[in-house]
N, C-alpha and C positions, 0 to 999 in steps of 0.2 A: 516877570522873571528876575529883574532886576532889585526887586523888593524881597524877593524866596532868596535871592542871592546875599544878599546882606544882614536880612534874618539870621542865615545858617551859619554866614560869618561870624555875627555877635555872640551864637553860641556855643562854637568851637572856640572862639577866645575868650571867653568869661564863666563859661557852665563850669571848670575847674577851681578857679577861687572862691566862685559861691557855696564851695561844699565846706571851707568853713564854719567851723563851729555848729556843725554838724555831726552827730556822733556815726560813724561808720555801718554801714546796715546791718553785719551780724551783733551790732552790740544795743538794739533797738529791741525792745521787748515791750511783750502785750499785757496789760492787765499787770501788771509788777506788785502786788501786796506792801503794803510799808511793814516796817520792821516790828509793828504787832502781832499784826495778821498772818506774816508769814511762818512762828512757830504754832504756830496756833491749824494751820492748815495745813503742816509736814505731820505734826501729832496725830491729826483725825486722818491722814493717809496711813500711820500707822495703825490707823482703830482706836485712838486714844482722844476721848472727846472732852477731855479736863480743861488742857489751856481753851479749846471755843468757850465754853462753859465760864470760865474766870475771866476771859478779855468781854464776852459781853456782861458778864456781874459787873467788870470793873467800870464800864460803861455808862451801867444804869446809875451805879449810885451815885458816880461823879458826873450824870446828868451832862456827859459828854454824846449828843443824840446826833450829830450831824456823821460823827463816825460810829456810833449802835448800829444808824442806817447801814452804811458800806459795809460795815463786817455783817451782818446780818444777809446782805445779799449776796455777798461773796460767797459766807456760811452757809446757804442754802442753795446755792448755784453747785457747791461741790458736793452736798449730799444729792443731788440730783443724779452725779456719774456715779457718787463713791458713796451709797447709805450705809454702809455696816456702823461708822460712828456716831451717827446720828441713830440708827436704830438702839444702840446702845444706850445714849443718852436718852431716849426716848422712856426704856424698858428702867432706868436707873435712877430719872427725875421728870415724872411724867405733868408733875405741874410745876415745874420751873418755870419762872415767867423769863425767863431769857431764852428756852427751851421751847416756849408755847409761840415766842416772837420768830423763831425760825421757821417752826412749823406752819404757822401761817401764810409766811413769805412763799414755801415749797408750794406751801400747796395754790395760792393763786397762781404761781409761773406754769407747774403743773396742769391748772386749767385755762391759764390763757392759751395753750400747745395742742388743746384737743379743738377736735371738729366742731364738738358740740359744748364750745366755750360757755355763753350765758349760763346753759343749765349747770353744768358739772361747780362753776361758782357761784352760783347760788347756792352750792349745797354744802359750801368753805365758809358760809357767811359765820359760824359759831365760831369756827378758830379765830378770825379776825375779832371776834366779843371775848372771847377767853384771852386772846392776847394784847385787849387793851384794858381788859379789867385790871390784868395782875399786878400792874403798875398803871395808874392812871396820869403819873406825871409825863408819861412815855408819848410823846409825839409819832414815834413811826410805827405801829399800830396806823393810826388813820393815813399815810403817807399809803399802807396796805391797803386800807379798805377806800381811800380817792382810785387806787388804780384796779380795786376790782368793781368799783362803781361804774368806771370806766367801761370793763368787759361785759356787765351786766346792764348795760344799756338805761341803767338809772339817769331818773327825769333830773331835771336843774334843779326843783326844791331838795333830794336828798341828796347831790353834791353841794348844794349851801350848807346843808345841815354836818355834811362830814370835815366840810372847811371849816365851819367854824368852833368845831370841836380842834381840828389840827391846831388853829393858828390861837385856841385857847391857852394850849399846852405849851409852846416854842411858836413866836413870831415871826420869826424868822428862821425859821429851820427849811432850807433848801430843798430836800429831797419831797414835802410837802408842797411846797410852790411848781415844785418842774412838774412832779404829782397833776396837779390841778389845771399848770398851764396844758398839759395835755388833753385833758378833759375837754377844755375851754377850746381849742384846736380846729380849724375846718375840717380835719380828716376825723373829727367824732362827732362832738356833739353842739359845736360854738361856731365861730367866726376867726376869720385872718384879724378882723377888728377885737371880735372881743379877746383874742390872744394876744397883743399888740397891747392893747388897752390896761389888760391885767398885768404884764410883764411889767410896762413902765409903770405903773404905778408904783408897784413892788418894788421895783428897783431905785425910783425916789427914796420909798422910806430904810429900804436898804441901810446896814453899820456901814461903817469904813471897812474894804475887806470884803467884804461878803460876798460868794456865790451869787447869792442874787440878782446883783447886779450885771450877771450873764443874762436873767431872763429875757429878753429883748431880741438877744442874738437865737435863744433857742425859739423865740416867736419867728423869726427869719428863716431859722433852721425847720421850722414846721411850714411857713407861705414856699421855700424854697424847693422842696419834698413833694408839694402837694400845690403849684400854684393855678389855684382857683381865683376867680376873682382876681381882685390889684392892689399892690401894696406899694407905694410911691418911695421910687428911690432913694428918695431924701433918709424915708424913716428905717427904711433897711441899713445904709451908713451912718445913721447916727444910735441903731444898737450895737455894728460893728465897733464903732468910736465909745461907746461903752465899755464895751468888751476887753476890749485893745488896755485903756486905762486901767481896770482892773487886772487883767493879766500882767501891766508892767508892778503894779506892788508887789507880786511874787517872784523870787529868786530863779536862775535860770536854772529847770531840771526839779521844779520842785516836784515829788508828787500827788502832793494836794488838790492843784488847779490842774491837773494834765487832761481828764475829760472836758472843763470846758476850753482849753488850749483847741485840741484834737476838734471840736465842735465847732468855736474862733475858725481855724483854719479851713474847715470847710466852708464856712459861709464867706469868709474872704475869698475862696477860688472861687465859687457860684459867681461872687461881685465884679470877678478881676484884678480885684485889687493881687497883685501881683508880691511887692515886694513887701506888705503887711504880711500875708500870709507868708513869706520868707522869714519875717520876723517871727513868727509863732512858732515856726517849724525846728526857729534855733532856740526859742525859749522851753518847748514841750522838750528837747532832749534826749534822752533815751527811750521815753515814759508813751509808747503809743497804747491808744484804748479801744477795745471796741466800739463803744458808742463814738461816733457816727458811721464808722466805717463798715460795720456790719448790716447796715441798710444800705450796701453799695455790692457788696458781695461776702462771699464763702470764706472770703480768707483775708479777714480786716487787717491784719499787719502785712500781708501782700500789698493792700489796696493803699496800705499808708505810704509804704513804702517805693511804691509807683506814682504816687502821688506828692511826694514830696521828690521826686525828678522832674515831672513834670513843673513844679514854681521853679524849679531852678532854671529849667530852659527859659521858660516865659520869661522870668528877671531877664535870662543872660542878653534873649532875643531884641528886650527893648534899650540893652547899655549900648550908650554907643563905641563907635571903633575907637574914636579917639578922645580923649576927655576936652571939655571943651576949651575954647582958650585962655588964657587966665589961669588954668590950674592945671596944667602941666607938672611933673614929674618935679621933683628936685634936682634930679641929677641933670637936666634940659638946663642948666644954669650955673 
């Protein structure tokens, strides 16, 4: 009783300044497009598929593929609700290879969603051929065809064969790697070791910078999901401590890093770690994402947003009443 008692105290006197640097809950938003993306998907709500069209040209040629990939899924995430400008685009430039790159993408999400997944993508296998022909310098083409290998229950010799087609094109292209670390995964077709095993390696030869250097934590974020087997503490905190370091090169509220931010912070609350993931919570910003929170429930900025109460308490619950001695107040003096 007396430890519930003091608990409740520390959180009634601290839960209010930890909301610091914290952005206010109505002003948190999900999935936020950056300032490309978003004329480009007010246009095709208008029916007007030109800016999608020009932002992925503008893409390809300037062999900007880490953001091909995100518009691209974005762009086919929203002809899912809303096809009429994508039907457009369809009837208007039916071999655009930026056009055939969408198409692709639909259409695997589209079969990952049915009952009878295997088959229905095996029979998408063409569009993913047609959409890495037409540019062969284009990496996310196979970032596609890793993740319908994945649904298609394809053996390890034709996931080596589609990695090394990926990581021929771009080495380091991210959405390729999370791609594969998936595959590699205990919940498909790998190990908690060989997920573990692939991430860091990856994230050794990792730039300065790079996403990849997330891989590790989203190895934690898959043994934490799904824990089978055992994954020793040590190496679950030391991709979080990966993590952490990469997350601090980015500015606070950037929206670049905000999914692995959002990611960070889950596998910090799995861990406990408490007041790291109070740190991620003030660096992600406004910027919450679906991914991970959408594999917790229906209503991922709900889920963030209850969830980032819950670090605050925990923080508030372990400050103590009084700071200890030695570092008193200034005005104590």
């Amino acid at each position: 009783m007396l430890r519930a008692f003091i608990r409740t105290a520390r959180m009634v006197r601290h839960t209010p300044r930890l909301a610091v640097g914290l952005p206010p809950d109505d002003e948190v938003l999900l999935d936020v497009p950056d300032e490309r993306l978003a004329p480009a998907l007010v246009a095709a709500g208008r029916g007007d598929h030109g800016p999608a069209a020009k932002l992925l040209a503008m893409t390809r040629e300037a062999a900007e593929w880490e953001n091909r990939d995100r518009y691209t899924t974005r762009l086919a995430a929203f002809a899912r609700s809303r096809p009429e400008w994508f039907d457009d685009w369809l009837r208007a430039s039916p071999h655009d290879p930026d056009l055939l790159l969408v198409k692709a993408e639909l259409a695997v999400v589209r079969g990952w969603e049915s009952p009878a997944r295997a088959e229905l993508l095996r029979e998408v296998s063409p569009l993913i051929t047609a959409a890495a022909e037409a540019d062969p310098r284009d990496p996310v083409p196979w970032r596609i065809a890793l993740d319908h290998a994945r649904g298609t229950h394809a053996p390890h010799t034709v996931f080596e064969q589609l990695w090394a087609h990926a990581v021929r094109r771009s080495s380091y292209h991210y959405g390729c790697h999370a791609s594969a670390l998936q595959y590699l995964s205990a919940a498909w077709y790998g190990s908690h070791s060989e997920c573990f095993d692939f991430a860091e390696r990856a994230a050794a030869d990792a730039l300065p910078g790079s996403l990849i250097q997330v891989l590790p934590a989203r190895a934690a974020f898959a043994y934490l999901t799904s824990p089978t087997g055992k994954v020793p503490r040590e190496r679950l905190d030391a991709a979080a401590d990966l993590a952490i370091c990469l997350s601090r090169d980015y500015a606070t509220g950037d929206p670049w890093p905000a999914e692995v931010r959002n990611l960070l912070t889950y596998v910090l609350v799995r861990l406990e770690r408490w007041d790291d993931a109070l740190e991620q919570l003030r660096l992600v910003g406004p910027y919450a994402t679906s991914f991970p929170w959408d594999r917790l429930s229906d209503d991922p900025l709900g889920q963030f947003l209850e969830l980032r109460d819950g670090v605050r308490l925990e923080v508030a619950s372990m400050t103590p009443l009084r700071p200890p001695r030695g570092r008193g107040r200034s005005d104590d003096h």
